[in-house]
C-alpha positions in Angstrom: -4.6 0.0 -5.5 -8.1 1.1 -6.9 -9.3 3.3 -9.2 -9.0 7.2 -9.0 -6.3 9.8 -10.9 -4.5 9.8 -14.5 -1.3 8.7 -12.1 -2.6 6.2 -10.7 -3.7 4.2 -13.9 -0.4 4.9 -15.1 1.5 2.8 -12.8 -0.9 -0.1 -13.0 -0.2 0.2 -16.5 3.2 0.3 -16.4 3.6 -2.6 -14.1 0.4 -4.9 -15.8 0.8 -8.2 -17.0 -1.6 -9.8 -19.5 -4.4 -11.3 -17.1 -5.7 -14.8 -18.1 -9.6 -15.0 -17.1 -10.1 -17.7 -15.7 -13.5 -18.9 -16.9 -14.4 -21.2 -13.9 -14.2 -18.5 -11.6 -16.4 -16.2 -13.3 -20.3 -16.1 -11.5 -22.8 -18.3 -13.8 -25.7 -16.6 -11.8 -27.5 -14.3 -14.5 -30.6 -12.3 -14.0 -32.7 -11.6 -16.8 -32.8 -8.6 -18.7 -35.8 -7.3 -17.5 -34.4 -7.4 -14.0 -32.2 -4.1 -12.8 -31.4 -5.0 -8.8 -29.2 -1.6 -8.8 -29.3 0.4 -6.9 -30.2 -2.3 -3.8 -33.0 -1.4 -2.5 -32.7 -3.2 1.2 -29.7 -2.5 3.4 -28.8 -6.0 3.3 -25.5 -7.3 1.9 -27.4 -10.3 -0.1 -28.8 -7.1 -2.1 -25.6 -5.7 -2.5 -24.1 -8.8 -3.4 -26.9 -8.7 -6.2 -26.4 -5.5 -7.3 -22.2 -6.1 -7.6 -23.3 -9.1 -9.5 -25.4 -7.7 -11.9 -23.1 -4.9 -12.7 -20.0 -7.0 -13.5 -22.2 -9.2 -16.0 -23.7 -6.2 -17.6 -20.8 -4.0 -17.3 -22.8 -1.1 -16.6 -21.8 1.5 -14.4 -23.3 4.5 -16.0 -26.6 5.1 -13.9 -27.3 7.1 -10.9 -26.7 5.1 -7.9 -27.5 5.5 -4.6 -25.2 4.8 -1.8 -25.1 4.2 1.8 -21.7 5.6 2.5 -21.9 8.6 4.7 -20.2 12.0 3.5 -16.8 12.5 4.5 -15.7 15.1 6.5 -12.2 16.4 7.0 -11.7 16.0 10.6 -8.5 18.1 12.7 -8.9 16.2 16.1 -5.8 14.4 16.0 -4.0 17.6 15.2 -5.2 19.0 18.3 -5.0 16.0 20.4 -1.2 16.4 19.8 -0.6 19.7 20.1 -2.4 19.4 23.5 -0.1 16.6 24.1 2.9 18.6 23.6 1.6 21.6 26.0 0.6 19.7 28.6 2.2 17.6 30.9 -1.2 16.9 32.5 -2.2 15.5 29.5 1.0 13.4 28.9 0.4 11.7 32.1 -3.0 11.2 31.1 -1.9 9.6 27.1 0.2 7.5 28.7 -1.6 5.3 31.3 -4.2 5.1 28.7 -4.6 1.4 28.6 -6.1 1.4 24.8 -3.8 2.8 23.2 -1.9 2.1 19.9 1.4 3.9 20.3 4.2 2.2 21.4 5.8 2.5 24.1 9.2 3.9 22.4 6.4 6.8 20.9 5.5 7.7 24.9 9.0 8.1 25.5 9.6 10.2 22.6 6.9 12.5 23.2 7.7 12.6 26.9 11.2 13.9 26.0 9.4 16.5 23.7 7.4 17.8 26.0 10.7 18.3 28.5 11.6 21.1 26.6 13.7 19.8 23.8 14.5 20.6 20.5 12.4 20.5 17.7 14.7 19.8 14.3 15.9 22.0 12.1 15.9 21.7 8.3 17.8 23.6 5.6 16.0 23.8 2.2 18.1 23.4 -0.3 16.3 24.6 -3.3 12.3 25.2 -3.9 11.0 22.6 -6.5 11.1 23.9 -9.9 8.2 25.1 -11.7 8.6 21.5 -14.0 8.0 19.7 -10.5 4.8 21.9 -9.6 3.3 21.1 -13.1 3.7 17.7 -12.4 2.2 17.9 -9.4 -1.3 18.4 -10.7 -1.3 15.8 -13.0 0.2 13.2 -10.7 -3.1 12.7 -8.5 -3.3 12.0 -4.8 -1.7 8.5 -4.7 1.9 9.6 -5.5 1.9 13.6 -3.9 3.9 12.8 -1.2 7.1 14.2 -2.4 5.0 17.5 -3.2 3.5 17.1 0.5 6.8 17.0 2.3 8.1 19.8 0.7 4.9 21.8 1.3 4.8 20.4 5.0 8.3 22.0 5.4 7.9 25.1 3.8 4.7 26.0 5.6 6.3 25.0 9.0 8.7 27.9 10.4 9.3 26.0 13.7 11.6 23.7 11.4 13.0 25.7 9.0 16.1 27.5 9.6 17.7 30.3 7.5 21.3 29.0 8.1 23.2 25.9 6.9 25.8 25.7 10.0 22.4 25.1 12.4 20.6 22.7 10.2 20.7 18.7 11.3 18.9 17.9 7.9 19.6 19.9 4.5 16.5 18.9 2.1 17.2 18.3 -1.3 14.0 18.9 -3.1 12.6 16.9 -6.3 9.7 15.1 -8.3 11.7 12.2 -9.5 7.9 10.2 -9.4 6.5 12.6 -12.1 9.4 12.6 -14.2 9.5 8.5 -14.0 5.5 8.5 -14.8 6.0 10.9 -17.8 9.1 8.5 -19.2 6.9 5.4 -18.7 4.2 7.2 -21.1 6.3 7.8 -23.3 7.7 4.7 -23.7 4.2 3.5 -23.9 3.2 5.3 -26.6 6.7 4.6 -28.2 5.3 0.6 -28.4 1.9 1.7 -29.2 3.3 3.7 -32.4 5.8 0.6 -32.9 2.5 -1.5 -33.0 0.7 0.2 -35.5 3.4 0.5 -38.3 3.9 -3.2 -37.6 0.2 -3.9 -38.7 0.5 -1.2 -41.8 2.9 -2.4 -43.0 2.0 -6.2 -42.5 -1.6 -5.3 -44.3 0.4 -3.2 -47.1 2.7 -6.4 -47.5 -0.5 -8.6 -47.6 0.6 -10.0 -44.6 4.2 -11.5 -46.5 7.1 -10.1 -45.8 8.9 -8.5 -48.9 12.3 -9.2 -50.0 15.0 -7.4 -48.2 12.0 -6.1 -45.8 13.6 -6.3 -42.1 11.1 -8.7 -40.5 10.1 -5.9 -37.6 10.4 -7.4 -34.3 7.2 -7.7 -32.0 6.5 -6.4 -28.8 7.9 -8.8 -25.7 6.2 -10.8 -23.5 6.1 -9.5 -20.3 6.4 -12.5 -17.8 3.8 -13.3 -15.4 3.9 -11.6 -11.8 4.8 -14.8 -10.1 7.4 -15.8 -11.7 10.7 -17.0 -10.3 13.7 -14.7 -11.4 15.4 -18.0 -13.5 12.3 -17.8 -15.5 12.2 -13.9 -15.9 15.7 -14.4 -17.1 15.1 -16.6 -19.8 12.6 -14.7 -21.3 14.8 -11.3 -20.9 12.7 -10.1 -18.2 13.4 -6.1 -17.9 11.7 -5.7 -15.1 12.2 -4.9 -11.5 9.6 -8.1 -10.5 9.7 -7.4 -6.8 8.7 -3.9 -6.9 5.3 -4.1 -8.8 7.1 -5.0 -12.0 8.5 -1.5 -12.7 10.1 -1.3 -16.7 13.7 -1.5 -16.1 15.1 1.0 -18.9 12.7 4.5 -17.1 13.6 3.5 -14.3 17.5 3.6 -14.7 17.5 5.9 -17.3 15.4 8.2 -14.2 18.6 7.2 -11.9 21.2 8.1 -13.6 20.3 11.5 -15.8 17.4 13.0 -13.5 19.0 12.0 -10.3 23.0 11.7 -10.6 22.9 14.3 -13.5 19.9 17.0 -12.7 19.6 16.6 -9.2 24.0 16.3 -8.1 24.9 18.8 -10.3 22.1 21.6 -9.3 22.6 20.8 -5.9 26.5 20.0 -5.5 28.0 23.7 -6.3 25.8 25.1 -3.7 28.0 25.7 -0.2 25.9 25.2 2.0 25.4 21.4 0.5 29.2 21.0 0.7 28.7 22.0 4.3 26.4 19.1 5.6 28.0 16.9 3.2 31.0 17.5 5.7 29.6 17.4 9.4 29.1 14.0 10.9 26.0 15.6 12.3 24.3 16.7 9.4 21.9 14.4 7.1 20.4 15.0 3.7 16.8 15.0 4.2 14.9 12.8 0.4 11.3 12.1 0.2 11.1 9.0 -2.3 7.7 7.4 -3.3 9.8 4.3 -4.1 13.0 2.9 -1.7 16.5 2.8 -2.2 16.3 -0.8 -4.1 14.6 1.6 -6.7 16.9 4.8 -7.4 20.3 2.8 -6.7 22.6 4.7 -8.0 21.5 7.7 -6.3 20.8 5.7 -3.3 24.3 4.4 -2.9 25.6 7.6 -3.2 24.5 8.7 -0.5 24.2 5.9 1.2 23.7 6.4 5.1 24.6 10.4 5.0 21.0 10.6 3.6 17.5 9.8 5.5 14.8 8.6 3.1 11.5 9.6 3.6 9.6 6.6 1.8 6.5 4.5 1.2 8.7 1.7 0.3 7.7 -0.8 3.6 10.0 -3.6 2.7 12.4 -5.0 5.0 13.1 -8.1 6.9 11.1 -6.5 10.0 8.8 -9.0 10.2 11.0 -12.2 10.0 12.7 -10.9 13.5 8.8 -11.0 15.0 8.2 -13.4 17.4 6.2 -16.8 16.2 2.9 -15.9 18.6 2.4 -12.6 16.6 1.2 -14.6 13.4 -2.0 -16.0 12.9 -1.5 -20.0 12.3 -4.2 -23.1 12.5 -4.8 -24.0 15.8 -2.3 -27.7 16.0 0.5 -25.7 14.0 0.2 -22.7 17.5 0.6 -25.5 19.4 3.7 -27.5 17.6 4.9 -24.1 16.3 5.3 -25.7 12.7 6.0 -23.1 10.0 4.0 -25.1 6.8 4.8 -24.5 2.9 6.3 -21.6 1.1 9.6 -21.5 -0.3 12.8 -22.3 0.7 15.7 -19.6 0.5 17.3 -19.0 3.4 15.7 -17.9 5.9 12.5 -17.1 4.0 9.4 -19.1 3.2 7.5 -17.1 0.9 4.8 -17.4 -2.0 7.4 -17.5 -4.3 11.5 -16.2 -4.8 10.9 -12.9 -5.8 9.4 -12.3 -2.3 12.3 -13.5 -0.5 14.4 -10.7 -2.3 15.6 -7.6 -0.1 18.3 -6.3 -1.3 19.4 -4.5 -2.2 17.6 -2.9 0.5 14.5 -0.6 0.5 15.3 1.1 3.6 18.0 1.8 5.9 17.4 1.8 9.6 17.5 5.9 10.2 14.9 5.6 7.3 11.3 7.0 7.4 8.6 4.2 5.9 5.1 6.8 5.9 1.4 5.2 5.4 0.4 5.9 1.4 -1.9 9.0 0.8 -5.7 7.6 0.1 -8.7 8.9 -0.7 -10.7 7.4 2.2 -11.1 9.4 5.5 -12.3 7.8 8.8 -16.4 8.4 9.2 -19.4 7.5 11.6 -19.4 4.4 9.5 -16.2 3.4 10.1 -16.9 3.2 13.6 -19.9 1.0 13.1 -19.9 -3.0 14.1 -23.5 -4.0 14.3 -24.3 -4.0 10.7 -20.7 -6.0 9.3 -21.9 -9.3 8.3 -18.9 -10.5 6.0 -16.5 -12.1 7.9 -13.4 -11.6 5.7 -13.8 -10.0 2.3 -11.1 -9.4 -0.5 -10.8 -8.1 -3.9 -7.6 -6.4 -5.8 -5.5 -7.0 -8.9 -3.1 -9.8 -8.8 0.1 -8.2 -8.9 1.9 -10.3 -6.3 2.6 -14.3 -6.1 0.6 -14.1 -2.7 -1.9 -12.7 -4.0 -1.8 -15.4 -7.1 -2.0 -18.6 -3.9 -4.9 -16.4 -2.1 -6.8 -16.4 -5.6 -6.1 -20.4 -5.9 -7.0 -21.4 -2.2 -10.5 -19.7 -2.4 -11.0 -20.7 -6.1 -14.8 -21.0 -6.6 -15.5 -20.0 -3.2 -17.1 -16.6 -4.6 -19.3 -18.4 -7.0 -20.7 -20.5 -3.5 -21.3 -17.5 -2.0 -23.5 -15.9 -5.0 -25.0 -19.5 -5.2 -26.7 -18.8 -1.8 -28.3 -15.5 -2.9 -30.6 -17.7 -5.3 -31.3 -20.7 -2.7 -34.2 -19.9 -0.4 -33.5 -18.5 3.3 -33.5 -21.7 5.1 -32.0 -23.3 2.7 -29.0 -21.6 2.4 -28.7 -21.1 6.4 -28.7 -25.2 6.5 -25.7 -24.7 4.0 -23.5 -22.4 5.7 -24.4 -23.8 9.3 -25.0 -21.8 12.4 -24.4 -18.3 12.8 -24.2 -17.9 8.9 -23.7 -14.3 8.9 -20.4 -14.8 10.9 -19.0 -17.4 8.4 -19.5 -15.0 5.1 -16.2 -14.8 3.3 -16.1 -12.9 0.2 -12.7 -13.3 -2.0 -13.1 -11.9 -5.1 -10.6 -13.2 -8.6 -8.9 -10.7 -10.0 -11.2 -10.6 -13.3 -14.2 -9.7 -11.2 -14.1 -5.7 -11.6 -15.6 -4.4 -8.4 -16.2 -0.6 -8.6 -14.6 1.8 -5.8 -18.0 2.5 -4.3 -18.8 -1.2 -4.2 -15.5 -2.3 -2.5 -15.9 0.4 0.0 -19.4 -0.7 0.7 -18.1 -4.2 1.2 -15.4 -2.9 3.0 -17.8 -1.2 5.4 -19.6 -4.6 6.1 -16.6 -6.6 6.7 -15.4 -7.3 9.9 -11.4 -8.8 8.8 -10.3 -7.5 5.3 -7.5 -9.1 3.7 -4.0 -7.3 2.8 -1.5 -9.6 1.1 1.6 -7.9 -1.2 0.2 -6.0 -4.2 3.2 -3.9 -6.2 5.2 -3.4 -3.4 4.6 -4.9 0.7 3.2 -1.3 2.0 0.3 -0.9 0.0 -2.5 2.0 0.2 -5.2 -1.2 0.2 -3.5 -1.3 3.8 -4.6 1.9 4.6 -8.1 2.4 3.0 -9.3 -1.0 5.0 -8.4 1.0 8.3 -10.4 4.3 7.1 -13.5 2.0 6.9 -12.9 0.5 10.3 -12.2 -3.6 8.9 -9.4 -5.0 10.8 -6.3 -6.3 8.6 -5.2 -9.3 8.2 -1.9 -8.5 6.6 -0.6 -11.6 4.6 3.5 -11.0 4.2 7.0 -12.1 4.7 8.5 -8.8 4.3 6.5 -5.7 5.1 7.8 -3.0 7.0 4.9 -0.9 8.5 4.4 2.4 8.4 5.9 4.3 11.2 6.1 0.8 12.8 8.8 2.1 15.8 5.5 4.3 16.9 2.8 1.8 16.2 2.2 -0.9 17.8 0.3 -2.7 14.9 -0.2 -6.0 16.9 -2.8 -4.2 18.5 -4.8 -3.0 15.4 -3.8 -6.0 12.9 -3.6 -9.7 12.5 -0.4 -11.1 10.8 -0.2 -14.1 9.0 3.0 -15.2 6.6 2.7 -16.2 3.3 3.7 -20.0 3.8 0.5 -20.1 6.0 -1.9 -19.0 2.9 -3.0 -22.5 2.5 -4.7 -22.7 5.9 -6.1 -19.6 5.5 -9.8 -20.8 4.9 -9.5 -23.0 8.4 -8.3 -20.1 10.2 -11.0 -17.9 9.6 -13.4 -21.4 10.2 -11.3 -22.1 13.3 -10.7 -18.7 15.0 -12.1 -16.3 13.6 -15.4 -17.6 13.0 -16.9 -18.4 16.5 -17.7 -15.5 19.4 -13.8 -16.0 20.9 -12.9 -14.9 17.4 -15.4 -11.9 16.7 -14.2 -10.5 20.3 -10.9 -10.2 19.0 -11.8 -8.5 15.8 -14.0 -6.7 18.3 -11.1 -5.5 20.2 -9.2 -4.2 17.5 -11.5 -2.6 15.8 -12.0 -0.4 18.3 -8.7 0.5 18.3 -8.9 1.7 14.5 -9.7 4.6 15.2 -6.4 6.1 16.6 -4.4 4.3 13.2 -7.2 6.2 11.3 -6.5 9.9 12.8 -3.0 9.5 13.1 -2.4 8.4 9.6 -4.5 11.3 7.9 -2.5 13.8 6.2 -5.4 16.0 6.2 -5.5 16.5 9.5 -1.7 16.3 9.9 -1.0 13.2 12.2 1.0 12.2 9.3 3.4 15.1 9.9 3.3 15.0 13.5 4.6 11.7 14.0 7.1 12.5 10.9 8.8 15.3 13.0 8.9 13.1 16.2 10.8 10.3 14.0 13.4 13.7 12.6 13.7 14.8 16.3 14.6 11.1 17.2 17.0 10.3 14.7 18.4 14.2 15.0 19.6 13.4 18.7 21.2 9.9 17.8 23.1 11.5 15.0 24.3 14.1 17.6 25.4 11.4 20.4 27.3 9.5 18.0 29.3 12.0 16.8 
């Protein structure tokens, strides 16, 4: 997920597993001392690539740096563009014969029917967060604020809120279950940390023998790897909730059933104007969630469908029910429409079994799956397709078994790559072939520590990024490759985009499924590679830009779309009553 907050290191640690370094992958190029190629003093991505290089062997990242990344500006077009679009019929007409255009066709009907006059909906608040909830909300970081955001993005909107219970459709029930879950993990952490240290003392103070009638103290378990398969995790008493980026078991149902079922029920039960929705067919309970329903089960199924989560958990069998042609495949499997590899269960072929497992589920139907809050914004850069040289580039933690076979299929390739920045020009042109530049792919192992700035400035000189799994299928590495213009290719059997019935992410996206990962290196040589395959990264690229707007809470496109979803599922709860 990258680097940034207190909150966001905190999950990672909570859901690490010890890393084995694979020495074989590591670069053997090595500059010598005297030689200091940061900051890069050409625009060119060999220079960069040196620079990168030279700072993961030396580990330095403490000097001033220069960097080619424009400033970013907070940008409110696509807050006007809809509020024009809802004043204007005009402009409607206008939106919607648009031919490049990334909303769906169920999103034009939806604001058509908006702009007819019709109700915006209307939202009870419960209860303001506590002031527990707005302490943790400075110390949780950007990454995980979207609970804190929704609540702000109702309270500050008086076109939705309504002062009486009997005229509400939703009734929000207010909460910062994320912080409390991140302060629990800590603690437990530093719990085992404390456990570790009086294990040493008193192993040096017993010179390393245990005394007689000492209790042998018990060590710290082995937490399994990320990949593996749930009879495994099993054996070694796996605690962990594997298919949602290896969250410890004990927070998280300790979170469930006291801050949740306890806290939450009993604050919000006695009130009557809870009791009141809880009764009408046509009333929902409105719950922002970081994490899905699979997560907070208890709480979950007791609400079950009279509640509509509001959720970055993206996970769902969404993309199984695609059709065949919307996934990336070598060029004789399109044509015999053979599905290669993965594993067997069921209906899904995936990386491994964990990945095949969906439920409990995430998300409900009537639920709300929003794009993760990042850092990046979209910039003149972005926009940019002249200067992106890299064909494909990757580079994140290994926190998924897709991400584990990516790591496998390109093993060594990154170590050819930095081989050519030593060979001379020509030569290493005769090695990569024609049109060299095109053919650049850049998958980095999970040991080689690429800075933030340094994967945005790759990111920025890519033309496809990769997006497999990481913790969870909806990932902010999904967003943050849109905000520098690189087209996804999204790697996953189970991903539910965000706000997927509004966009149409074939348009902006390549998919590819995880039993195809093996190929992967033939596809980019195959179709991607050649002019055929730069126009269509060409054509979607250009697209971006929209996906980049809409999904930046900054300048609320976020929110917009959020209310259009409320307004859509408002009506269908009223017709089937």
């Amino acid at each position: 997920m990258g680097s940034g907050s207190s909150g966001r290191v905190l999950l990672g640690t909570a859901a690490a597993y010890f890393v084995c370094f694979d020495a074989k992958s590591l670069p053997s190029t090595s500059y010598p001392s005297r030689e200091k190629p940061c900051p890069h003093y050409s625009n060119s991505t060999s220079s960069v690539l040196r620079c990168i290089l030279w700072k993961n062997q030396t580990g330095e990242s403490a000097f001033d740096e220069e960097t080619n990344a424009p400033k970013e500006e907070q940008d409110d077009e696509v807050l006007q563009y809809f509020e024009e679009l809802s004043r204007s019929k005009e402009r409607l007409t206008e939106f919607s014969s648009f031919r490049t255009n990334v909303f769906s066709h169920h999103f034009r009907d939806q604001l058509f029917s908006w702009s007819r006059g019709g109700m915006l909906p209307r939202i009870y608040m419960l209860d303001e967060m506590d002031k527990t909830c707005a302490y943790m909300e400075e110390s949780l970081g950007y990454r995980y604020s979207m609970e804190h955001w929704f609540a702000g993005m109702i309270t500050m909107n008086p076109n939705v809120l309504v002062d009486n219970v009997e005229a509400a459709d939703y009734v929000f029930l207010p909460h910062c279950a994320t912080g409390v879950f991140m302060h629990m993990v800590v603690k437990d952490l530093k719990r085992e940390e404390e456990e570790e240290e009086k294990r040493k003392e008193r192993k040096a103070t017993a010179g390393h023998r245990p005394s007689a009638g000492t209790r042998k103290p018990v060590p710290l378990r082995r937490l399994p790897p990320v990949n593996a398969s749930i009879a495994v995790r099993r054996r070694m008493g796996d605690n962990f909730l594997g298919y949602e980026g290896n969250l410890p078991a004990t927070p998280v149902q300790s979170l469930d059933r006291t801050y949740l079922m306890y806290k939450v029920l009993s604050r919000f039960i006695p009130h009557p104007e809870y009791q009141q929705c809880l009764h009408r067919s046509d009333c929902k309970f409105l719950i922002a969630s970081i994490y899905g329903r699979h997560v907070w089960r208890e709480f979950a199924s007791h609400y079950g469908d009279k509640a509509v989560f509001v959720t970055h958990a993206g996970m769902s069998p969404w993309l199984l029910q695609q059709p065949s042609d919307m996934f990336v495949k070598r060029g004789q499997d399109e044509l015999r429409g053979r599905s290669t590899g993965g594993t067997a269960h069921g209906e899904c072929r995936a990386s491994c079994e964990l990945h095949c497992v969906l439920d409990p589920p995430a998300v409900l139907q009537q639920d709300i799956v929003l794009p993760w809050v990042v850092a990046f914004e979209w910039t003149s850069r972005s926009r940019q397709t002249r200067d992106r040289d890299i064909l494909a580039f990757y580079g994140g933690t290994e926190n998924s078994c897709s991400r584990r076979d990516l790591r496998e299929v390109f093993q060594g390739s990154l170590q050819k790559e930095l081989d050519y920045l030593e060979a001379p020009p020509q030569a290493a042109s005769a090695a990569r072939g024609p049109h060299n530049a095109r053919k650049r792919v850049l998958i980095f192992p999970p040991d080689f520590r690429l800075l933030q700035q340094d994967w945005s400035e790759l990111a920025y000189r890519s033309r496809l990024c990769i997006v497999p799994d990481g913790d969870s299928p909806n990932t902010g590495r999904l967003i943050e490759v849109i905000m520098h213009g690189c087209v996804p290719l999204i790697i996953s059997n189970r991903l539910q985009p965000p706000l997927h019935e509004y966009i149409d992410w074939s348009l902006v996206a390549f998919f590819m499924r995880e039993e195809s990962i093996s190929d992967l290196p033939r596809i980019l040589e195959e179709r991607f590679a050649g002019p055929r395959g730069q126009e269509e990264i060409l054509k979607k690229q250009e697209l971006l830009q929209q996906v980049a707007y809409t999904f930046d809470y900054n300048a609320n496109g976020v929110g917009t779309l959020l209310t259009i979803a409320l307004r859509e599922r408002m009506r269908s709860f009223r017709l089937s009553e």
